[in-house]
Residue frames relative to the residue before (quaternion, step in Angstrom):
aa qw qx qy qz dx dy dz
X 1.0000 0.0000 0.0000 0.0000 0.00 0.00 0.00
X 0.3555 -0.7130 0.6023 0.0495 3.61 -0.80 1.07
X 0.1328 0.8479 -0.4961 0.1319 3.34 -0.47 1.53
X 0.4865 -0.7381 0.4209 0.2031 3.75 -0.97 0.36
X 0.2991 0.7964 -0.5153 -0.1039 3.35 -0.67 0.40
X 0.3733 -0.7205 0.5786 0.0822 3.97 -1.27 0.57
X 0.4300 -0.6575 0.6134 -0.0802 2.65 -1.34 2.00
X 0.2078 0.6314 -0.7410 -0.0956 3.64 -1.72 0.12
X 0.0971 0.6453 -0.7535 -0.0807 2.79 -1.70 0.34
X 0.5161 -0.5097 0.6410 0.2508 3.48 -1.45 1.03
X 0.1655 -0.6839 0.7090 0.0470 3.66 -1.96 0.78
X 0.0725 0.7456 -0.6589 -0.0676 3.16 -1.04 1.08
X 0.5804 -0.5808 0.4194 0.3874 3.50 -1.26 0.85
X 0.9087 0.0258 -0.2916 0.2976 2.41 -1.70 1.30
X 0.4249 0.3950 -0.4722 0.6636 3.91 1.43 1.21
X 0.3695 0.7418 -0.5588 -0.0307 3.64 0.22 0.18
X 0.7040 0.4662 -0.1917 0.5003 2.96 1.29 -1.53
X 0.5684 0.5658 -0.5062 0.3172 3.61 0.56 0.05
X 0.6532 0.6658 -0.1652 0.3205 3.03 1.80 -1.49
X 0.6838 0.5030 -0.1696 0.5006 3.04 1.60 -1.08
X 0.4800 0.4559 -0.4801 0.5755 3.64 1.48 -0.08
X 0.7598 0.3709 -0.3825 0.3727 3.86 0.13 -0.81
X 0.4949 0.6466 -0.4489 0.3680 3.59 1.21 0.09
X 0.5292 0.5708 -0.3401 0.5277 3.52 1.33 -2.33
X 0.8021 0.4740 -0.3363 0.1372 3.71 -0.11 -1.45
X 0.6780 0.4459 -0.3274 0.4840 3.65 2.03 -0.62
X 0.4619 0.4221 -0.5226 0.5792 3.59 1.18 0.05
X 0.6729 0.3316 -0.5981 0.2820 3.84 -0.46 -0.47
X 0.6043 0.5416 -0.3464 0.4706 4.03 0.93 -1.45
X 0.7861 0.4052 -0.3077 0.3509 3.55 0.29 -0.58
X 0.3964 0.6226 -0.2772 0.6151 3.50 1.91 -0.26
X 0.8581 0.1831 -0.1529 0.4547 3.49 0.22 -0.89
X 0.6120 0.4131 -0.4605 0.4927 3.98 1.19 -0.06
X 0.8991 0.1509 -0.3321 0.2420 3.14 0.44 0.27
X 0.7564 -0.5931 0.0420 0.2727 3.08 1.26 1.28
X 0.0421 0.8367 -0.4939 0.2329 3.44 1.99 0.51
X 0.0732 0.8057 -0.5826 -0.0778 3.03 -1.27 0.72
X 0.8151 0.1712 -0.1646 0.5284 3.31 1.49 0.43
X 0.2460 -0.7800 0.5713 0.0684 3.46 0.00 1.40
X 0.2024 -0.8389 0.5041 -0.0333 3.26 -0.89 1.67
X 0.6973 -0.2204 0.0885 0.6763 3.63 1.51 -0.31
X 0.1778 -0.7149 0.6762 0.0064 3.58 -1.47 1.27
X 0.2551 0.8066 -0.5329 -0.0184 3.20 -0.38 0.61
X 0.2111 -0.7789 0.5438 0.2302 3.68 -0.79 0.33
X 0.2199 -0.8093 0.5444 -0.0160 3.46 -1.75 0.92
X 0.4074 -0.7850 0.4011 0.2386 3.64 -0.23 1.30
X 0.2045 -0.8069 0.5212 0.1882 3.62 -0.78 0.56
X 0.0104 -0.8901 0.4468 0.0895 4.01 -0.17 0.07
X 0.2165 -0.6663 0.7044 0.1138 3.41 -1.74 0.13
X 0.9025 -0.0498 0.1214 0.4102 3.63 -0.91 0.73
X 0.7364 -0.3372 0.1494 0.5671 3.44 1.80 0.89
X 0.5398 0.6976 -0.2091 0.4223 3.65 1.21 -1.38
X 0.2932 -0.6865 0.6339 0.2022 3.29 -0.85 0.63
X 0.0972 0.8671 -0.4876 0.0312 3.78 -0.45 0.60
X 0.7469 -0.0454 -0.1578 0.6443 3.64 0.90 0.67
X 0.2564 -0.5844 0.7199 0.2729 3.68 -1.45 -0.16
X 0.1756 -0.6384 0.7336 0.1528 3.29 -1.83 0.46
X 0.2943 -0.8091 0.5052 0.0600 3.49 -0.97 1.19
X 0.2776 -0.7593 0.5822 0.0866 4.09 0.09 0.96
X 0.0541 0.8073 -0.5858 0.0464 3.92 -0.98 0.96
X 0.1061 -0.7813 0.6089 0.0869 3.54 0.37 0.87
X 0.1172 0.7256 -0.6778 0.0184 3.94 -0.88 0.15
X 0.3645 -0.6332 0.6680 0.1411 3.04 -1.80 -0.51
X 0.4473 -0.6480 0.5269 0.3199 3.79 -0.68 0.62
């Protein structure tokens, strides 16, 4: 079965790249607690305010 799940994470300037490591790290735990065995598409999307980039949304197709 071929299923979806969504990420957020909020961005503040100049924590990005930490933010995005603590993002990679809840897709990887959430990849492996619940047993995914095929990742079918990741994709990531910028959210904004008044031009600003202010969070990312993260897309995980998979499979059981």
């Amino acid at each position: 079965m071929i299923k979806v799940k969504t990420f957020g994470e909020p961005l503040q300037a100049f924590k990005t790249r930490r933010e995005l490591d603590e993002l990679d790290q809840r897709i990887n735990d959430f990849i492996r607690e619940n047993d995914v065995k095929n990742v079918l598409s990741v994709s990531d999307s910028p959210t904004t305010e008044g031009g600003s980039t202010i969070g990312l949304v993260r897309v995980l197709v998979y499979e059981e």
